[in-house]
KEVEXGU-148025 format. One line per field, with one value per residue (C-alpha): residue number from 1; residue in one letter; x, y, z. Coordinates in steps of 0.001 Angstrom, whole numbers. Example, Ala and Ser with C-alpha at 12.3 -4.5 7.8 and 13.67 -1.06 7.14 Angstrom:
zakol <- [1,2]
mardo <- [a,s]
x <- [12300,13670]
y <- [-4500,-1060]
z <- [7800,7140]
END
This chain:
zakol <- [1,2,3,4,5,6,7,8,9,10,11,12,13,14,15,16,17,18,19,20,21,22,23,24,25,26,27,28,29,30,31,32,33,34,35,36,37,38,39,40,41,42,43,44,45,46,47,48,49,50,51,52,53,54,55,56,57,58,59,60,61,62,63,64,65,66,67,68,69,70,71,72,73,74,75,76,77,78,79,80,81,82,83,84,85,86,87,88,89,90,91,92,93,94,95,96,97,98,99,100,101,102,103,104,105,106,107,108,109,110,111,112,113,114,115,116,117,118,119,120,121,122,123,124,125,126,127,128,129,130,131,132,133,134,135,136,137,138,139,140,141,142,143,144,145,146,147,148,149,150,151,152,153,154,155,156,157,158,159,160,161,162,163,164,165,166,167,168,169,170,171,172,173,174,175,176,177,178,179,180,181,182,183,184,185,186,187,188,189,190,191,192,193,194,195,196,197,198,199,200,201,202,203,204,205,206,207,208,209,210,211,212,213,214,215,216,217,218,219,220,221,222,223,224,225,226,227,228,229,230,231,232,233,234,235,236,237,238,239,240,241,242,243,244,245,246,247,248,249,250,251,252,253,254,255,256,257,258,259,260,261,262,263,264,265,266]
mardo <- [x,x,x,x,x,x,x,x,x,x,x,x,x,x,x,x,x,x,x,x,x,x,x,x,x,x,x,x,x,x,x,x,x,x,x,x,x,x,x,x,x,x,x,x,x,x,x,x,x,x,x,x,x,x,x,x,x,x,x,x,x,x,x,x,x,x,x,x,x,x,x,x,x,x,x,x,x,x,x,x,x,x,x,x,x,x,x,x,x,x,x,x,x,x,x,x,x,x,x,x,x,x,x,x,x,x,x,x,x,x,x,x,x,x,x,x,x,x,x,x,x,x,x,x,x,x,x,x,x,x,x,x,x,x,x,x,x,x,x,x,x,x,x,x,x,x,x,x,x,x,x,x,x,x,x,x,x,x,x,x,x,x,x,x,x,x,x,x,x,x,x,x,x,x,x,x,x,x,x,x,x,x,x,x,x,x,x,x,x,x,x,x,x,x,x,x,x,x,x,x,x,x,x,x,x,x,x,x,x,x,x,x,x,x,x,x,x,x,x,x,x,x,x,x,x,x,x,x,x,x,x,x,x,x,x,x,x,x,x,x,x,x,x,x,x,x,x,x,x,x,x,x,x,x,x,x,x,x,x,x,x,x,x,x,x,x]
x <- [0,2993,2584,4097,734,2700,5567,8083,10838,8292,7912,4974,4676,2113,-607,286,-2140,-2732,-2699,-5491,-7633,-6795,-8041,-11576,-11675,-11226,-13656,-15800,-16063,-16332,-19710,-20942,-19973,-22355,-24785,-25550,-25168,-28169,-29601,-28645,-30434,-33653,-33771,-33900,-36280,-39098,-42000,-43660,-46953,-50359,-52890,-56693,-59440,-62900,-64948,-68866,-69508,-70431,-66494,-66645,-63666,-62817,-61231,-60189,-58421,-56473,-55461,-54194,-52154,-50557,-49934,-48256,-46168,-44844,-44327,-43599,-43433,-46696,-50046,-53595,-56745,-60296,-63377,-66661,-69291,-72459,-71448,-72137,-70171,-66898,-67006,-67250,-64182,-62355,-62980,-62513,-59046,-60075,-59819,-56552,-58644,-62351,-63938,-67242,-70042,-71097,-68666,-69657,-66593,-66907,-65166,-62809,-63123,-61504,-62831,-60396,-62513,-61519,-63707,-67234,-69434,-71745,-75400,-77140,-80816,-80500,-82964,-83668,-82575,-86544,-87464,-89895,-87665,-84636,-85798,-86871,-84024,-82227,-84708,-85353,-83715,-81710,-78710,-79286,-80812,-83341,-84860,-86229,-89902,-90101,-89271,-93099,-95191,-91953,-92448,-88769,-86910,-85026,-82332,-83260,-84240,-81025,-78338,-77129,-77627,-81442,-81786,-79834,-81820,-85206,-83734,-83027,-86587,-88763,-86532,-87709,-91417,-90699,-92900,-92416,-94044,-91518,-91897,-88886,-85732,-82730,-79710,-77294,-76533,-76164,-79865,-81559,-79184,-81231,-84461,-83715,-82615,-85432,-87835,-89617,-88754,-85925,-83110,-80687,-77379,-73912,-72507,-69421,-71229,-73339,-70079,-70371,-73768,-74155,-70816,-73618,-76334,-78928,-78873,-78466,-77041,-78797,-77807,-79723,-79909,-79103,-75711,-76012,-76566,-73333,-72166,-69308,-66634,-64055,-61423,-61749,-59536,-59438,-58298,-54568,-53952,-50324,-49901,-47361,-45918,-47704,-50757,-49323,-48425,-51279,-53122,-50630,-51891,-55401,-55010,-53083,-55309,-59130,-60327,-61282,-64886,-66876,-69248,-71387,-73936,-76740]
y <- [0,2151,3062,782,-946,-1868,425,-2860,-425,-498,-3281,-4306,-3409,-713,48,3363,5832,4362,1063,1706,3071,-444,-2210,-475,-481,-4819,-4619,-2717,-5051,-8384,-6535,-6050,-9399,-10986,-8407,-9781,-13523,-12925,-11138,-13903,-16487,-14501,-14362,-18132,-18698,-15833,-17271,-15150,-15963,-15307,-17604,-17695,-17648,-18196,-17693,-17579,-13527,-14565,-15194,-11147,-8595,-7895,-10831,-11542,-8204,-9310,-12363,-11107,-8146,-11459,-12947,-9755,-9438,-13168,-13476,-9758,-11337,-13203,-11862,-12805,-12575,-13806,-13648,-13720,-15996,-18369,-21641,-23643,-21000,-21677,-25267,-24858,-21936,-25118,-27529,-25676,-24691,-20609,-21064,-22814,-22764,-22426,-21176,-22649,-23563,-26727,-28156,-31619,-33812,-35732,-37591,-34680,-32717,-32645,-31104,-29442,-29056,-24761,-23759,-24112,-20969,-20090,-19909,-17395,-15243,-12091,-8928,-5847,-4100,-2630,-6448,-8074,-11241,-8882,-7626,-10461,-12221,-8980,-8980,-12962,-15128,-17221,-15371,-13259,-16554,-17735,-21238,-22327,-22806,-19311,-18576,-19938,-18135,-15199,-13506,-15139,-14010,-16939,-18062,-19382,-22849,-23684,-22519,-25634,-23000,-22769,-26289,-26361,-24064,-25661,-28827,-27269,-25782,-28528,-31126,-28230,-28317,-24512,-22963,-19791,-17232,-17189,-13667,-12864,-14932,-13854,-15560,-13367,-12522,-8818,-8466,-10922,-8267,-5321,-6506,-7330,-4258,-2682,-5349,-7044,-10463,-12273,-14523,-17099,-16914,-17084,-14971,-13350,-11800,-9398,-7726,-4320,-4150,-4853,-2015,751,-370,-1764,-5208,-7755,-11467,-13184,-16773,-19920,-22273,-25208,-26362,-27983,-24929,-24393,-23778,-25561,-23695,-25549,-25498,-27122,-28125,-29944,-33602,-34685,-31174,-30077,-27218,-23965,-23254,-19721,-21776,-23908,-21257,-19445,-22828,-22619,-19468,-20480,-23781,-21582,-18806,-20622,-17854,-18340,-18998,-15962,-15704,-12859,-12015,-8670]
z <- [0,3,3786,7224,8963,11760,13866,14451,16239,19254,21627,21681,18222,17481,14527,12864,11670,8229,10138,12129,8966,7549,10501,10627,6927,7065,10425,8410,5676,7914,9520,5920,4664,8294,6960,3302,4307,6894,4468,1566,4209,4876,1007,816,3402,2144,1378,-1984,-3499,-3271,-428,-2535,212,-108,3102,3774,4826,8576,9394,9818,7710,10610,11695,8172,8544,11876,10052,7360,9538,11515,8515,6748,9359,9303,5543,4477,873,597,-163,854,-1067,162,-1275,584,-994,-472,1136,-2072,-3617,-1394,-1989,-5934,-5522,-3779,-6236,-9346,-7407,-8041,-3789,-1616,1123,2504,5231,5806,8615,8847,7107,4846,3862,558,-1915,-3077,197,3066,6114,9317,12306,12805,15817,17364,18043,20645,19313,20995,20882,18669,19879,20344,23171,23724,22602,25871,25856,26309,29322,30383,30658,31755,34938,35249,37843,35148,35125,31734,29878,28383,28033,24390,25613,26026,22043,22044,19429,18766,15510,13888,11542,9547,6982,3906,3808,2287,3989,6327,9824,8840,9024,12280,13774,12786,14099,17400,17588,17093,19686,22027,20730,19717,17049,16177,13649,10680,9588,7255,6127,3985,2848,4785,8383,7969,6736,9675,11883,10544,10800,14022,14767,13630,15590,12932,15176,16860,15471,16382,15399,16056,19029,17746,14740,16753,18323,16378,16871,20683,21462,19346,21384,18628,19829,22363,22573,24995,25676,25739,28011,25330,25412,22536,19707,18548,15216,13949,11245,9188,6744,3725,1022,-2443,-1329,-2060,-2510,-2913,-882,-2279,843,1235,1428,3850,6506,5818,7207,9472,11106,11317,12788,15381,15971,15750,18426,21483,21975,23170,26051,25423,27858,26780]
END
């Protein structure tokens, strides 16, 4: 280099000036070098690609949202993309592979389906807050519940007669000699919600979808005294699927996270 590193008429030797700018330089440059192989590794362990989701609307954007936050944060380099849809909808997304994954309720296995049990959801009575059976069970000596007899004669307002929770909840009514005056029925929870809200009738459904609307005040949850009403969500899949490994950790994260189940209480 044209300069001494090293003063040798010293003893110890010492580092001269230029020396000691070759030493940081060479420190400098072993840093960098740890720097880009970490860098080289994370590179090689990113996971890039796109995870296709198809979910029935009652699995609530906002929890679709936390998910995919979580899941941003994991895999910087993967994307996520659901689509809300009927339940038949969901399973013909899955088999046509235009969907990785479903989200469903009540989830059938078949022949080319494959079924993961996610999470099972409290079942509870949808009213109004000025709704009698809401104050009822607000001033009654059960605790805030309700017992099915009492649903007796309730104008009701349904799902259509397709969707697997309408036939759940019928079920559940009639092994409780329940009849109640059908008024309405839609194909969606966010409509039975409003009509609710605006008391044309009742509903059943799940707990955790009635969050937003109990915190403004326009409705209540009250719980049943029926252990049994639950609804069941799962994950489905196209059998003897081969998983990209976006898909895979995407799975990952719900397996892990299937949400704890919610006592809610008007």
């Amino acid at each position: 280099m044209g300069v001494p590193l090293l003063d040798r008429s010293r003893r110890p030797l010492t580092i001269t000036s230029a020396g000691q700018l070759y030493l940081e330089y060479c420190r400098d440059v072993l840093r960098r070098k740890e720097q880009f192989e970490g860098a080289l590794e994370q590179l090689k362990n990113a996971i890039e690609g796109t995870v296709r989701v198809a979910s029935i609307y009652s699995v609530g954007l906002s929890e679709m949202v936390e998910l995919e936050q979580e899941f941003a944060r994991r895999q910087p380099s993967a994307s996520l993309e659901v689509e809300y849809l009927r339940p038949e909808k969901v399973y013909e997304a899955v088999l046509a592979d235009d969907a990785d994954l479903g989200l469903v309720s009540y989830p059938e296995p078949s022949r080319d389906i494959t079924v993961i049990p996610w999470r099972q959801e409290e079942m509870v009575l949808a009213a109004s807050p000025y709704h009698e059976l809401a104050a009822r069970a607000q001033s009654g000596n059960s605790r805030g519940r309700i017992r099915p007899e009492e649903l007796n004669g309730v104008d009701f307002i349904g799902f259509d007669d397709e969707l697997p929770i309408r036939r759940e909840v019928d079920r559940f009514l009639r092994s409780h000699g329940v009849e109640v005056n059908q008024t309405l029925h839609f194909d969606n929870l966010q409509m039975i919600k409003e009509a609710v809200a605006h008391r044309v009738g009742v509903s059943i459904m799940p707990a955790r979808v009635l969050l937003d609307e109990m915190r403004q005040g326009r409705l209540v949850a009250i719980p049943i005294e029926a252990p049994e009403l639950y609804r069941p969500l799962g994950i489905i899949h196209r059998r003897r699927k081969r998983f990209q490994r976006v898909a895979q950790e995407f799975l990952n994260l719900l397996c892990e996270r299937p949400s704890a189940e919610l006592g809610l209480v008007s």
